[in-house]
N, C-alpha and C positions, 0 to 999 in steps of 0.2 A: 543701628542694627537692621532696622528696615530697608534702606540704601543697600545693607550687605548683602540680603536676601534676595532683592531685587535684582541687582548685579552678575550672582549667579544663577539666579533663572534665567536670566536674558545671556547669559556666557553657556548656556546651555548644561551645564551642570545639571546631574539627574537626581543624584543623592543627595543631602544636606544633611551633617547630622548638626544638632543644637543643643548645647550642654549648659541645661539650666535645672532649677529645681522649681520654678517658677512656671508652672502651666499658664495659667492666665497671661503672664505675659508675653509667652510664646503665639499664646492666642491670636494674641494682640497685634503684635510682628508681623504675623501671617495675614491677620483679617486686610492691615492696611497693603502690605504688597501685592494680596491679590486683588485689591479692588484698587488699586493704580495700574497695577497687570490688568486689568479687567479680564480672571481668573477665576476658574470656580473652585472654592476649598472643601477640602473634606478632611474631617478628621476619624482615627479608628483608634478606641484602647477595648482592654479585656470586658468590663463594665458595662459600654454605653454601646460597643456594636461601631457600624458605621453610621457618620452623621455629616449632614453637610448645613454649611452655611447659608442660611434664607434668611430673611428679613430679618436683619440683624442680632440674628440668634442661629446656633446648630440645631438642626432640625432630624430627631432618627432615621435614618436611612432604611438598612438590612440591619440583620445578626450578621456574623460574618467571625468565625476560627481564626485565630493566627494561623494557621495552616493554609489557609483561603486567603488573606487579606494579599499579600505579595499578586498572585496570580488574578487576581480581582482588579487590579491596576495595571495588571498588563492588557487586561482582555475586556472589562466591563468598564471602567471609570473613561469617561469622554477626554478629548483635546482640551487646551487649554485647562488643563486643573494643578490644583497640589493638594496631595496629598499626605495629611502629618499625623503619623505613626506615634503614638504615646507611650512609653515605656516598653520598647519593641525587643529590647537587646537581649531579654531571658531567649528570646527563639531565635538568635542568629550567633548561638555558642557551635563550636564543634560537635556536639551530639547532636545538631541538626543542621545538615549539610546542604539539605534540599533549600534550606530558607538562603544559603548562603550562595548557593546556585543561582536563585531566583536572583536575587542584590545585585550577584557580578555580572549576570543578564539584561538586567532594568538599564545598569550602568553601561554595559559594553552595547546595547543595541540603541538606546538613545529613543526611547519611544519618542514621539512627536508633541511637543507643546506638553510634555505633562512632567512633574517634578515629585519625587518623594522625598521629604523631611522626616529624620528620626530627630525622637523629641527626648532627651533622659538626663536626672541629675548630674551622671559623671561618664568618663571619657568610656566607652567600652566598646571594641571595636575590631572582628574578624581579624587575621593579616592579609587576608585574602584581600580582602576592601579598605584598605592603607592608602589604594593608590588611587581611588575611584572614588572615595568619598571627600567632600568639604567642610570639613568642622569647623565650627563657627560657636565661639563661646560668648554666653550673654554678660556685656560687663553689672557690674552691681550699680542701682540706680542712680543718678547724678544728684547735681541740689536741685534743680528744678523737679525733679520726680518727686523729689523725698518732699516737696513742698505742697506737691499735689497730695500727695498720702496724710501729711500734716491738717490740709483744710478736708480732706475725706474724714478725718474721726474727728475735728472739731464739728461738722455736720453731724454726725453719727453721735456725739453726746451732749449736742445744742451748745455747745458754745460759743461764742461769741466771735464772727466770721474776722478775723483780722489777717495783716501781715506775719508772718511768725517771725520769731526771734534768728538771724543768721545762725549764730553758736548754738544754738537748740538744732537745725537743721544739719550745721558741720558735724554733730555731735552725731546723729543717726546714719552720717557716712559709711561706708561698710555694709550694712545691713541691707537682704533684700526687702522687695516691696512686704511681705508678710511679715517678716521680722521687725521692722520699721513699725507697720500698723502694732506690730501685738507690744513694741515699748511704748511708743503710743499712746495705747489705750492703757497700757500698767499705769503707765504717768497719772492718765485723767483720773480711772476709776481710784488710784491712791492718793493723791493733791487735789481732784479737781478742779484742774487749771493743767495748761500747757501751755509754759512758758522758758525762758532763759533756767529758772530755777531748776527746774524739773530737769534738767542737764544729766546730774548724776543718776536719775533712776533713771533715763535711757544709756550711760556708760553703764550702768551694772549689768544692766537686758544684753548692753550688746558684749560684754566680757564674758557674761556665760554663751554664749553663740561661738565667739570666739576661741573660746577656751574647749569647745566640745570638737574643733579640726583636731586638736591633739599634735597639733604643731605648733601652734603660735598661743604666746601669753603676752595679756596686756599687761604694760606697766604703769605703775603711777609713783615715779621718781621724786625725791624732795631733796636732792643733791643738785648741787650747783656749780659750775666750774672752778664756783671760789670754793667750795670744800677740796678742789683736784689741788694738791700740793704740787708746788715746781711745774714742767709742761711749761713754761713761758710759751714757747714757739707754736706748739701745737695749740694753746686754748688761741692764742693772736688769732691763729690761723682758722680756727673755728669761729670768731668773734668776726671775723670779716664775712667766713664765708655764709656766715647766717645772715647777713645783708643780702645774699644773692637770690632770697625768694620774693623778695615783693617785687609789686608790678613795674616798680620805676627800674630794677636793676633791669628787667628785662627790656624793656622800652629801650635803655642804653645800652644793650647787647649782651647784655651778660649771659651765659650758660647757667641754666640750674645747676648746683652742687649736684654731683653724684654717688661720691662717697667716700670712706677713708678705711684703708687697710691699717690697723695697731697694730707691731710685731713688736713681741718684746718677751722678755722677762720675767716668772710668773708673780705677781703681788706689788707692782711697779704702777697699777691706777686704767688699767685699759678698762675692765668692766664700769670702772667708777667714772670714768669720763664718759662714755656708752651713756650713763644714767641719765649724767651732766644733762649730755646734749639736748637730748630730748625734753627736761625743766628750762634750760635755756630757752630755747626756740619754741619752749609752748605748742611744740608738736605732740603727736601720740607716739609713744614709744613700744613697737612689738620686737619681743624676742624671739628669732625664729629657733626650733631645735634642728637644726641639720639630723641629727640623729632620731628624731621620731620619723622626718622625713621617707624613709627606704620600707617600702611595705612589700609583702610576699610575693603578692601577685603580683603576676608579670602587666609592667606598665602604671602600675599602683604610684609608682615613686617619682616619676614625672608631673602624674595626674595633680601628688601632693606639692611639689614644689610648684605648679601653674598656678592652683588655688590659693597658695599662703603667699605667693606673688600680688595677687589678682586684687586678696584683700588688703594687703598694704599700700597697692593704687586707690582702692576705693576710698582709703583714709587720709588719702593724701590731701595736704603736705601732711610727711609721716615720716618717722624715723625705725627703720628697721636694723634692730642692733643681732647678731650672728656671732655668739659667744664660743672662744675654742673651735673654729670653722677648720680647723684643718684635722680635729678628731672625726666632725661628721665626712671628712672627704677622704677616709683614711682608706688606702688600699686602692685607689686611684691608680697607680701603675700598672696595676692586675687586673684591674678591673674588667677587661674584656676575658681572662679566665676566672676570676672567681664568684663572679657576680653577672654575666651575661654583657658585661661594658653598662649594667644600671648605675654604677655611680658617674662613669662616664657623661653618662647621657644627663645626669642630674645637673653635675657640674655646665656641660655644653647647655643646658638650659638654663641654668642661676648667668651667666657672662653672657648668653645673647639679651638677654632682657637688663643687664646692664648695660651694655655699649648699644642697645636702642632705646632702653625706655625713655616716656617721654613726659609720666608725670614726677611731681616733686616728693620722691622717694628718696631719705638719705641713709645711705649702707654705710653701719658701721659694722667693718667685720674684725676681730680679734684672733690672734696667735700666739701660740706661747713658742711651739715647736717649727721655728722658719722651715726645718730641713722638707717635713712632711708636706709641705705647700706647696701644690701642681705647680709649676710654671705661668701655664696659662692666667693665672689670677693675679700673678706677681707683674703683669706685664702692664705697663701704663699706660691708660686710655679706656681700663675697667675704672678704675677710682679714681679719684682727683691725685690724691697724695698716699704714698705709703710713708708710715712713720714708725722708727723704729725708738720705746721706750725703754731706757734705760734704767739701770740703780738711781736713788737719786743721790747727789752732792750733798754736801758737809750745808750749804746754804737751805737745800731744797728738802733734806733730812728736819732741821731746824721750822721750817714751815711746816712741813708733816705733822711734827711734835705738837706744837702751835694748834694746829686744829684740831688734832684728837682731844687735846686738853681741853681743849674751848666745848666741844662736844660734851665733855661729864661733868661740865660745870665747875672748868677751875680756870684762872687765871694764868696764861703765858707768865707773864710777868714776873710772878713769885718762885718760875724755877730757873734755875739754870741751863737754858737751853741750847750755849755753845756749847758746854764741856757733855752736853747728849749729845750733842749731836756729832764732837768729834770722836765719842767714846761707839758711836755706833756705827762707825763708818764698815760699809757694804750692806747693811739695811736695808731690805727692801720696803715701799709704803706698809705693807699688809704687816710685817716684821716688826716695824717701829708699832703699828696698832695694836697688837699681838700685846707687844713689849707694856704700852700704859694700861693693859685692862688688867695684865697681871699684877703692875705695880699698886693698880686700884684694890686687889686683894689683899696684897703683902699688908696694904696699911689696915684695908679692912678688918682683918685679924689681927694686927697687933693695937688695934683702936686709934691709932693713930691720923692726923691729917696730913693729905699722900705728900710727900716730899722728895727733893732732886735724888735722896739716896735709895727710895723705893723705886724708880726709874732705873738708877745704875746697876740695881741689884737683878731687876728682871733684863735686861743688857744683858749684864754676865753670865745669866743662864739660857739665855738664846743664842742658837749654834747657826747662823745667817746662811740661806741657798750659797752665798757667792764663797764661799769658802769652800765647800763641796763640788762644787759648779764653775769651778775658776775658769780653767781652761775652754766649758763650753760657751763660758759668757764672754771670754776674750774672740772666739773665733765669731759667735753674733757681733761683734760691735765692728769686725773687720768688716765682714758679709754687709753688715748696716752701713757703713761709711760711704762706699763707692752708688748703694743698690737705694737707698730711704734718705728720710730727712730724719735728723733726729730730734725730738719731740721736747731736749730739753736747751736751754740754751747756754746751758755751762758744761762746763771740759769734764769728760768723764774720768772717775778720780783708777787710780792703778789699784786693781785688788791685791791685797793680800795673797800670799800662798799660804796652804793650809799645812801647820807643822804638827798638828795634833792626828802624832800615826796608830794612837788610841782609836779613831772614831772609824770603822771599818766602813767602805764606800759601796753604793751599789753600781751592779754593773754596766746599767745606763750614766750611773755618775763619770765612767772613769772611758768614757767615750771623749777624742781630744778635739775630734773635730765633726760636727754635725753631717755638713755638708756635704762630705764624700759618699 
């Protein structure tokens, strides 16, 4: 960050703005650039006035108005300095134009050897000065930071100066410098000690932090791809490509995974492989909401999609699951009349930071509706693989069965699980689960222990999507065939047509082809 700062003072850049919530460590940024610059700093908030840097501390200056502080840097503050603005943006709104004047001034005249830094939590920024100013956002601390934060509160509450635990310090990833300290110290002042243990009270510190962007949720997954029924092709493929983060695949060339687009079906295992992956690979798993994402204000909905970016870098290696992604991108065609081109610009923001990021971030996004899904995301060289999940087969139906059994504590074995699994054919996973919690009632009420004719019986009273759905789920498999891999590695079976002209359709049902 210091390099960055440095860089644009000497490219002569006049303005900086810096988007952290972190004073102090802005501080920090600043103290070391300008004293490589051999620069004199000064800083100004509402508070403390102007104050400038002496003997290793700010020393008060003047008082000094927002009203003053801009013209005070054009006319009073010497060569050679920076100057860094603290929470500056309440006075450079449209009701005050003269501050906005002064900005485009500072910028377009180029004073000589002198630089002003605006310092503030989030993105907020004239349009005037879009094109004048260099934003610069602070990444969230590394493991070396969060290490130095670690032996600061073991000093601070005498404990015993050691190496810390790695997993203890992976664990605080995400978190800024203060948030880090204040899990931290929860740790100590409730265990004390801080060590490997103390793991979950810093995940809990940091899932309420996490949980209060109001976009993203942490998960703590206990499914495993052996719960994911059928999927041959897809789990392979995920089984290898979780090799591809350690240090040796990279040594040998490998590209970090990027990620996987699930199109499919709805109740066919996309959320539940999502889970999967993430207890696989003993990564973090966040859920991002595309739909909390879009906020009123204008520029609001970028700001949020940078940040819930920024944090699933910080947690990296991480897995970022995007559940139903093509409901939060709905309206995507219009978007430049119904929205200002905000969703637009969300989307152009979620695909640049796929086809450039660079840590190990893996996206898993899901669909149930291909038709609604931009183009641009559908296009290969955002994700590794698109996979289209299908109904499962008469075999992969059978495996289904199998594990939900095994989940409530009954034995495969004692039912009959070909003649379910041929009696349910066009089933979908979620359809067949549906299907044994009912059966778990039927027996519960009649006292009974559940048996293959409680299963057949909640069968025949479930009325399966692909009956309803026939023709749109024959047109996905065509669209899948030529466009995706498909996810399972047996031949998808011919649906039935549906002859019951009793069950009245809705009018999204009776849609024959998606795509047009």
């Amino acid at each position: 960050m210091v390099e960055n700062i440095i860089n644009a003072i000497q490219a002569n850049i006049k303005i900086i703005q810096i988007i952290s919530y972190e004073q102090l460590r802005v501080h920090g940024f600043l103290v070391k650039a300008s004293q490589e610059l051999k620069q004199n700093l000064y800083v100004w908030n509402r508070i403390d006035g102007l104050c400038e840097w002496k003997d290793k501390k700010f020393e008060k200056s003047e008082e000094l108005p927002p009203t003053q502080i801009l013209e005070h840097f054009l006319e009073e503050i010497k060569e050679n300095s920076i100057l860094l603005l603290e929470d500056f943006y309440p006075d450079f709104t449209e009701d005050k134009p003269s501050n906005i004047a002064l900005l485009r001034k500072i910028a377009l005249l180029k004073p000589k050897n002198k630089t002003l830094v605006l310092s503030q939590p989030f993105h907020a920024l004239p349009r005037e000065l879009e094109k004048d100013v260099l934003v610069l956002d602070v990444p969230y601390p590394n493991h070396e930071e969060i290490k130095i934060i670690y032996k600061d509160v073991c000093k601070k509450y005498g404990l015993q100066d050691k190496e810390p635990d790695s997993e203890l310090i992976d664990a605080a990833l995400g978190l800024t410098i203060m948030e880090a300290e204040r899990a931290f110290s929860i740790a100590v002042v409730q265990d004390k000690q801080l060590t490997k243990y103390q793991i979950p009270v810093v995940i809990k510190e940091k899932e309420q932090i996490i949980k209060k962007s109001g976009f993203l949720e942490y998960y703590h997954p206990n499914q495993t791809l052996k719960d994911v029924g059928g999927l041959v092709n897809l789990k392979s493929w995920l089984t290898k490509r979780g090799h591809g983060f350690t240090k040796e695949a990279k040594d040998f060339g490998l590209d970090t995974p990027r990620g996987i687009l699930l199109l499919g079906i709805p109740g066919t295992g996309k959320s539940l492989t999502a889970k999967a992956i993430g207890n696989e690979w003993k990564f973090p798993l966040l859920k991002l909401d595309m739909g909390k994402i879009f906020g009123g204000i204008v520029g609001e909905s970028e700001k949020n999609i940078r940040q819930a970016l920024q944090i699933a870098e910080a947690l990296a290696p991480s897995v970022l699951w995007i559940d139903e992604i093509e409901k939060g991108l709905a309206g995507m065609e219009s978007s430049g009349s119904t929205d200002g081109g905000t969703t637009a610009r969300v989307l152009g923001t979620f695909l640049t930071w796929m086809q450039e990021k660079t840590k190990p971030v893996f996206v898993v996004a899901t669909a149930n509706n291909i038709a609604q899904l931009p183009p641009e995301l559908l296009r290969k060289g955002r994700v590794d693989e698109i996979f289209f999940v299908d109904l499962p087969t008469e075999k992969e139906r059978k495996e289904i069965l199998s594990i939900h059994l095994t989940k409530k504590g009954r034995k495969p074995d004692n039912f009959d699980l070909e003649l379910l699994a041929k009696q349910s054919k066009g089933f979908s996973g979620a359809e067949l689960e549906e299907v044994v919690k009912e059966a778990l009632f039927q027996a519960y009420d009649a006292a009974e222990l559940l048996k293959t004719e409680h299963i057949q019986e909640a069968i025949k009273k479930t009325y399966p999507l692909s009956k309803t759905m026939r023709e749109i789920i024959e047109n996905m498999r065509k669209w899948a065939k030529s466009r995706a891999v498909f996810a399972s590695d047996q031949e998808p079976e011919t649906l039935e047509q549906d002859t019951n002209s009793e069950v009245p359709k809705l009018k999204q049902e009776e849609i024959h082809n998606p795509f047009i």
